[in-house]
N, C-alpha and C positions, 0 to 999 in steps of 0.2 A: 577308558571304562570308568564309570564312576564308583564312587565307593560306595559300597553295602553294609548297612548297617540291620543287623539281625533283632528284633525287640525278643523272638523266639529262642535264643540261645540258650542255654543252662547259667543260669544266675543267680548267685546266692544271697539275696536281697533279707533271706529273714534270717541267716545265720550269721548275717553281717551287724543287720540292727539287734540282732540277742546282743552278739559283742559290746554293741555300744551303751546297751540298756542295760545292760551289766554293771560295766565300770561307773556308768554315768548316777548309778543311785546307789550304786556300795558308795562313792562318793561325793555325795549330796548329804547321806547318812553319816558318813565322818564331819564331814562340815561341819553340818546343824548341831550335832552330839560335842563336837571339839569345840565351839564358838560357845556352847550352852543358850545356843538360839539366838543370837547376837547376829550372824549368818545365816542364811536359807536360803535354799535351793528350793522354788517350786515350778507348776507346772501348771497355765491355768490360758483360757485363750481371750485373747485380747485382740478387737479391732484397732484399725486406725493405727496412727504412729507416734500417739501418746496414750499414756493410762491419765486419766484425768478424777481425782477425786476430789470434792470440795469440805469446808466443815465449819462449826462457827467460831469465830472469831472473838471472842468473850474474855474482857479484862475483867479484873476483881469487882464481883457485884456488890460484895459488903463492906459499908461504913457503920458510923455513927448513926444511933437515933436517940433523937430528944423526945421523951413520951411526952412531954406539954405543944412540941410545935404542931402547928394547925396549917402552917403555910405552905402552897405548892411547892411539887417540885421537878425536875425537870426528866424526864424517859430514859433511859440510857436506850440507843436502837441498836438493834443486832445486825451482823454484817458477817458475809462468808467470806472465806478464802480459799486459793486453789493447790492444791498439791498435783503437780503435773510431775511424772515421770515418763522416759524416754524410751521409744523402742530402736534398739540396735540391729542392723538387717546384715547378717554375714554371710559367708559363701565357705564350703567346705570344697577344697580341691579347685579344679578338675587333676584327678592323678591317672595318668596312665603307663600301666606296664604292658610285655606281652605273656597269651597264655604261657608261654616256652620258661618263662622266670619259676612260674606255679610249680611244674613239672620239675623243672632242675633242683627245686627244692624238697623234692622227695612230699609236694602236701594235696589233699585233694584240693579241689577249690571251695567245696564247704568249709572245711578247717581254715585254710587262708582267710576265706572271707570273716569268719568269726576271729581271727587275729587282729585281723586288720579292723575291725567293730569295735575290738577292745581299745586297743591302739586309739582311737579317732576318738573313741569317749573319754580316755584320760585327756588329751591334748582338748576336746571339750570344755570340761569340767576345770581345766587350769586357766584356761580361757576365762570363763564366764568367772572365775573366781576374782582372776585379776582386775575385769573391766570392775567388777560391784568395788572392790577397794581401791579401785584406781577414781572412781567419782567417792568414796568416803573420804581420802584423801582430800580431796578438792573443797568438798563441800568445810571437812572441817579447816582445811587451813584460810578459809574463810571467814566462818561465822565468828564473831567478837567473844573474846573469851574462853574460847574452847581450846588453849593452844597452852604448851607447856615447854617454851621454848629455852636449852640450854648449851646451846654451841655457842653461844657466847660467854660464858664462863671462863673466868679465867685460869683455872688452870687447869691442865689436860684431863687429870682424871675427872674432874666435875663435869667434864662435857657426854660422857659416856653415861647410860642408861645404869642406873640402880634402883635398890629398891627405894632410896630417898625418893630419886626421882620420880618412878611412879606413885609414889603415895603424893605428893605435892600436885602430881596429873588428877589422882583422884580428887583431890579438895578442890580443883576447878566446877565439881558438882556441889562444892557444898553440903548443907545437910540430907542431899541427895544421891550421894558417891555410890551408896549402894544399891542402883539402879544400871550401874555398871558391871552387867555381868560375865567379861569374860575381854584378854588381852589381845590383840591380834599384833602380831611384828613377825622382821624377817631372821633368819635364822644366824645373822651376823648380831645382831640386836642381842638375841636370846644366847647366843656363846658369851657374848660381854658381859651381860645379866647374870650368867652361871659362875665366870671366872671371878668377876667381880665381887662375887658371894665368898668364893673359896678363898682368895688374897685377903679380905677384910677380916676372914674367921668370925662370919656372923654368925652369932651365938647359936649351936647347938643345931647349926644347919649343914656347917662347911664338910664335917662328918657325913652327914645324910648325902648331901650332893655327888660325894665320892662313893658312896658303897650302895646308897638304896636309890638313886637316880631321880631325885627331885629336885627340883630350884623354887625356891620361894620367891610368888608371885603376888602377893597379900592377898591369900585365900581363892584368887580363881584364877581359873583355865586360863590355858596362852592356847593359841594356833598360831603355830609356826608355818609359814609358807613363803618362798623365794620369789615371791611378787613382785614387780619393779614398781609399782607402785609405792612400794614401800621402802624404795634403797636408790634414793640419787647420788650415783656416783663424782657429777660435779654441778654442783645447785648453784654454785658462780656463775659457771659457766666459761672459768679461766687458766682450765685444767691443773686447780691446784692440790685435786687428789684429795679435796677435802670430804669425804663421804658421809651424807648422814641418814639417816631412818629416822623412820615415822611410827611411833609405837600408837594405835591405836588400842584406846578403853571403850569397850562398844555397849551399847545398853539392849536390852533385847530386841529383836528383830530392827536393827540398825539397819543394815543391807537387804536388801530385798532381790534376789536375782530370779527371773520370771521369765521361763518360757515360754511366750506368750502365742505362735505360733505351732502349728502342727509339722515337727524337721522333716526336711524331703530329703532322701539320698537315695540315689540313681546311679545303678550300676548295670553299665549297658559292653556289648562284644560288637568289635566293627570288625568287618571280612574284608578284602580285595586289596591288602596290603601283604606286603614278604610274610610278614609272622601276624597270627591273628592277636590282638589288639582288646583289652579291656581297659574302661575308661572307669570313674570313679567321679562323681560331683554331687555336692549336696548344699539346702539353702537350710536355714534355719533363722530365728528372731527370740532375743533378749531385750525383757523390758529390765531396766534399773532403779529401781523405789527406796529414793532414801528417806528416814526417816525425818520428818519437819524440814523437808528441803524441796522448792520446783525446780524444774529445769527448764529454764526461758532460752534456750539456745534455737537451733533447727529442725527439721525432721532425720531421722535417720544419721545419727551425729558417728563420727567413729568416737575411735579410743581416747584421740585429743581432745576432742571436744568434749568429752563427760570426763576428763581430768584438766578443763580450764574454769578455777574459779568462777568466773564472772559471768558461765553459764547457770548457773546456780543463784539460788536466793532464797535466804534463810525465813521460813514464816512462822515459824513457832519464835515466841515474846523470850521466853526464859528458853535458856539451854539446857536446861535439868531436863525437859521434856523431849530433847533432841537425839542426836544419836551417839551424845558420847563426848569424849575429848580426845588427846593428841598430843603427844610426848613426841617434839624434836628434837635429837642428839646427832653426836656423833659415833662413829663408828671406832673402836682401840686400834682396830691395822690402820687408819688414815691419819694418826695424829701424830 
């Protein structure tokens, strides 16, 4: 007998997506609020399987003028350039339980399915966060300049994130540092940053950091987030346990994560098995827009491929107008 699939069954299709619509923009609103706009979460629809924007190309138009010359001179011509970013095509599930799990759990299937909404939008939203800092990564441990790198120092404690260190990150902007508005690292980075304050007894903080909960970041926002993006645990690749992080300075709307598609999630009941059967799959699409960077890779790249350098290429002339720089250290438990 073959199997029967019901589309008429009771299905909780809108108390599923509340769930997810839920958690997915309480946490979109943390982002963008914690990053100080540096991160964004939007929502906008996009054909095709690139966002393609172009603009012009314009080196310093002003020199010297001599009010007595009379003699030609030569045009300067304008020329565009392209900002391509990439859209990521995922798949949500297919999960399947039987109704009998729902039941044994004392829940109707409206409330389940609104758990389970919840559930599916946080595991979203950690997603989409990681893939955007997993291509910021890339792009800046590319671009010339932008890098702040101190694992090579010789002695242990100079290899770990301080606040020397990030203030020396910021002067990779130069007279522009304050165009960097807000820190992004992971949560090993930021214990080191904290302890490191309290051991040095830096003035008039080490106090504060014990009793009123702050760590001094040179006046802006961190978001902390356990991204892997952000924490190679062997960048040898010789398993010598040498761990480092990637402390990103991001200037506003750095990352750009775009859902660029309309999410499909299908929750369907199949009959003519032991125990009736609910399935669960969903498609969705993320575009990634970095800030003064294309992405000349493939279509529909995954996660490797928008964290491989050489996908990437930097078009913006100066890096002040880019997305920022990048503090490499080490981690204090690897040393």
């Amino acid at each position: 007998m073959a199997t029967s699939t019901k589309s008429d069954v009771v299905i909780y299709n809108e108390e599923y997506f509340s769930g997810i619509i839920e958690v997915v923009e309480q946490w979109a609103d943390d982002v963008n609020t914690q990053s100080n706009g540096a991160v964004n979460y939007v929502t906008e629809s996009l054909k095709g399987d690139f966002e393609k924007r172009s603009f012009w190309d314009l080196n310093t138009g002003v020199t010297d003028r001599d009010p007595t010359d009379v003699t030609d001179v030569t045009p300067t011509g304008l020329s565009q350039s392209e900002l391509i970013s990439p859209k990521m095509n995922m798949r949500i599930g297919p999960f399947q339980a039987t109704l009998d799990q729902f039941r044994k759990l004392g829940e109707t299937p409206e409330t389940m399915s609104f758990v389970l909404g919840q559930q599916m939008g946080a595991e979203i939203a950690v997603e989409w966060l990681n893939r955007g800092l997993t291509a910021a990564t890339a792009c800046l441990s590319k671009a010339a300049g932008t890098q702040s790198d101190i694992t090579g120092e010789t002695a242990d404690a100079d290899k770990v994130i301080s606040s020397k260190a990030l203030n020396r990150t910021l002067g990779l902007m130069g007279d522009r540092r304050n165009r960097v508005v807000a820190w992004v690292m992971h949560s090993s980075a930021f214990t080191d940053l904290t302890e490191g304050q309290i051991v040095d007894k830096l003035q008039g903080n080490s106090d504060v950091i014990m009793y009123g909960g702050i760590t001094a970041s040179l006046g802006l926002p961190v978001l902390v987030t356990d991204s892997p993006a952000l924490y190679d645990v062997d960048p040898a690749g010789d398993s010598s346990n040498a761990s480092e992080a990637y402390i990103l300075g991001l200037t506003e709307d750095a990352v750009r994560m775009i859902e660029s598609e309309d999410r499909a999630i299908e929750l369907d009941t199949t009959l003519g098995k032991a125990n009736i059967l609910r399935i669960l799959q969903g498609e969705m699409a993320l575009t990634v827009r970095m800030k003064g960077f294309s992405y000349n890779g493939s279509a529909s790249p995954n996660l490797a491929a928008i964290g491989t350098s050489s996908n990437w290429d930097s078009v913006f002339t100066d890096i002040k107008s880019g997305p920022g720089v990048m503090l490499k250290c080490r981690t204090a438990g690897s040393l």
